[in-house]
C-alpha positions in Angstrom: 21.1 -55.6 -22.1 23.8 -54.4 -24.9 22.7 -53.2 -28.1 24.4 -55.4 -29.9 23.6 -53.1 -33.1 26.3 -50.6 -32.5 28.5 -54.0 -32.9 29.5 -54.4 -36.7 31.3 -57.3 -38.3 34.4 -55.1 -37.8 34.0 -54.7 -34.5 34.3 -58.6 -33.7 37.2 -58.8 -36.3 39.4 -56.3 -33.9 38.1 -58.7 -31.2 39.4 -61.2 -32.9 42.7 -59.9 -34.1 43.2 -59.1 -30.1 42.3 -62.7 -28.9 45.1 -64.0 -31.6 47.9 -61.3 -30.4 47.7 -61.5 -26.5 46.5 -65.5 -26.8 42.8 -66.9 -25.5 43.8 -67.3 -21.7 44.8 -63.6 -21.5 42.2 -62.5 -23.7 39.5 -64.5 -21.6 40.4 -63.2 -18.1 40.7 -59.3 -19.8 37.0 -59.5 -20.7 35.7 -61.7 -17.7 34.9 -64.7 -20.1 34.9 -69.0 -19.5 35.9 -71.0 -22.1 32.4 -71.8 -24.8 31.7 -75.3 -24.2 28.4 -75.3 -26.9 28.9 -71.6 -29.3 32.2 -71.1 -30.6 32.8 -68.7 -33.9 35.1 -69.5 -36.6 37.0 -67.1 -38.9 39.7 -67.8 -41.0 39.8 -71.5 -39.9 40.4 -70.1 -36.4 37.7 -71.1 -33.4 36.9 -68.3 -31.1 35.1 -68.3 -28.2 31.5 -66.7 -29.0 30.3 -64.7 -26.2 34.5 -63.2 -24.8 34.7 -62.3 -28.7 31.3 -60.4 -28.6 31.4 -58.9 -25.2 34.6 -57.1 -26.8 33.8 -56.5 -30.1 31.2 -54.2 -28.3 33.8 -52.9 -26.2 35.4 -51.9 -29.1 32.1 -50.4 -30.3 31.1 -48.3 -27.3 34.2 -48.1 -25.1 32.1 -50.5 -22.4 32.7 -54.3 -22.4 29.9 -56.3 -22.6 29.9 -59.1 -19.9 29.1 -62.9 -19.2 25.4 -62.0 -17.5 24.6 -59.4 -20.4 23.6 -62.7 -22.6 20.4 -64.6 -23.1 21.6 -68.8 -23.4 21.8 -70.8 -26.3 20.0 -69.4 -30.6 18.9 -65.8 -28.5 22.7 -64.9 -27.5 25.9 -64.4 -28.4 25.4 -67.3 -31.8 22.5 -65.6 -33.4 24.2 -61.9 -32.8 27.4 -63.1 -34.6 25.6 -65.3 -37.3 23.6 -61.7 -38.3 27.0 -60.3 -38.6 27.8 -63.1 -41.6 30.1 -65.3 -38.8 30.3 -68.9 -39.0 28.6 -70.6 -35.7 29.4 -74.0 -34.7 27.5 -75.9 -31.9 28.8 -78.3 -30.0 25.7 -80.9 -30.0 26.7 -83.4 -27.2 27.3 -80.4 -24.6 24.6 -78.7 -25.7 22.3 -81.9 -25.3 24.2 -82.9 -21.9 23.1 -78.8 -21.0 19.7 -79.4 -21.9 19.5 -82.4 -19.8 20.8 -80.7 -16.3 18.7 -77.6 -17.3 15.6 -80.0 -17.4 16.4 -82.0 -14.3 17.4 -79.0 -12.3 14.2 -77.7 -9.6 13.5 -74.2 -10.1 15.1 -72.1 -8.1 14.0 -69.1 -6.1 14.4 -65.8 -6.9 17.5 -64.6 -4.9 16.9 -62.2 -1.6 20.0 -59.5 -2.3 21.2 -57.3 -4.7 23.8 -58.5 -7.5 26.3 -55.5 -8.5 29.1 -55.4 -10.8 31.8 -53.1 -11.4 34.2 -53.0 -13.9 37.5 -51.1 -14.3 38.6 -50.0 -17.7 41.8 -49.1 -19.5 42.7 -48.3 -23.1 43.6 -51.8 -23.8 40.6 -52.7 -22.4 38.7 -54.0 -19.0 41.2 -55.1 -16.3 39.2 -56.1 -13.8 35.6 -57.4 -12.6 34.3 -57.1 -9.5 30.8 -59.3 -9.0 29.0 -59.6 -5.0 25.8 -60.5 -5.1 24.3 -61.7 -1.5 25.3 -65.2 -0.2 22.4 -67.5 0.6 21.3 -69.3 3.6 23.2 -72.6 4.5 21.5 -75.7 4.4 20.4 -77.4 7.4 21.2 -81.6 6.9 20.3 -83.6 9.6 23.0 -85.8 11.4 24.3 -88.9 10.6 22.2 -91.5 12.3 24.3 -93.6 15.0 25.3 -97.0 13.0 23.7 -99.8 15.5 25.2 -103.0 16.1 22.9 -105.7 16.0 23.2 -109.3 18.1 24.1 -111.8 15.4 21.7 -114.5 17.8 17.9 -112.2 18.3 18.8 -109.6 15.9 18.6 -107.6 18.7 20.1 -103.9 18.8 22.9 -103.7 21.2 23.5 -101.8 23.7 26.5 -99.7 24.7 28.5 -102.2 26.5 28.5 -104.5 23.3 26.6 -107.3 25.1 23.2 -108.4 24.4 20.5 -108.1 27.3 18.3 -111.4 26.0 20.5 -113.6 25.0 23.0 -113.7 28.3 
């Protein structure tokens, strides 16, 4: 997990002053980063994506880009980091709520049986690639469609191959 104190507020301003000059869809696939659909930072009546303009306001800190899995979710991640830095927070409430709900509703899953690496590739302007493999898992097994039976409209009978009912003639 990042120290996210060697990150100071000027730090995400160069972060920010980048994401404006090469545009948010260049700026998101440089550092690895989705779109926010709940945190996003304003600045300047601007709306930045929280957790791409973190991850490289500390790259701008340490040299190393911070990425998507170095975050805790929701008030302990990338929101609470940039509301200590004096940065204006909003939260999108409906996905937020509608992500509380699948999060509730989901099973728990199982701890995962292989090892999850990343690498990352670096350049002066910044990372320019990420690499993730983690271990794939097992397929599910589904059992087979059942046969659809035709029935005889007269017993209620099922049918048998040949289409023609056994009891009734």
């Amino acid at each position: 997990m990042p120290d996210w104190n060697q990150v100071s507020r000027t730090h995400v301003l160069q972060a920010m002053e980048e994401y404006d000059r090469i545009g948010d869809r260049e700026f998101l696939r440089r550092y690895g980063f989705g779109r926010s659909r709940i945190y996003t930072v304003w600045n300047g009546g601007q709306e930045y994506d929280s957790k791409a303009i973190l991850g490289a306001a500390y790259f701008h800190a340490t040299g190393t880009p911070a990425g998507s899995g170095d975050f805790s979710g929701g008030e302990q991640g990338a929101a609470e980091v940039l509301r200590e830095k004096g940065f204006d927070v909003a939260v999108n409430e409906i996905e937020a709520a509608a992500e509380e709900r699948k999060a509730a509703s989901r099973p728990a899953r199982p701890a995962a049986s292989g090892a999850r690496t990343t690498s990352r590739r670096t350049s002066a302007d910044g990372p320019t690639a990420t690499k993730v493999t983690a271990s794939r898992p097992k397929p599910r097994r589904t059992a087979a469609a059942a046969p659809v039976l035709k029935i005889c409209p007269t017993c209620n009978m099922a049918l048998p191959a040949s289409g023609i009912c056994d009891f009734c003639d």
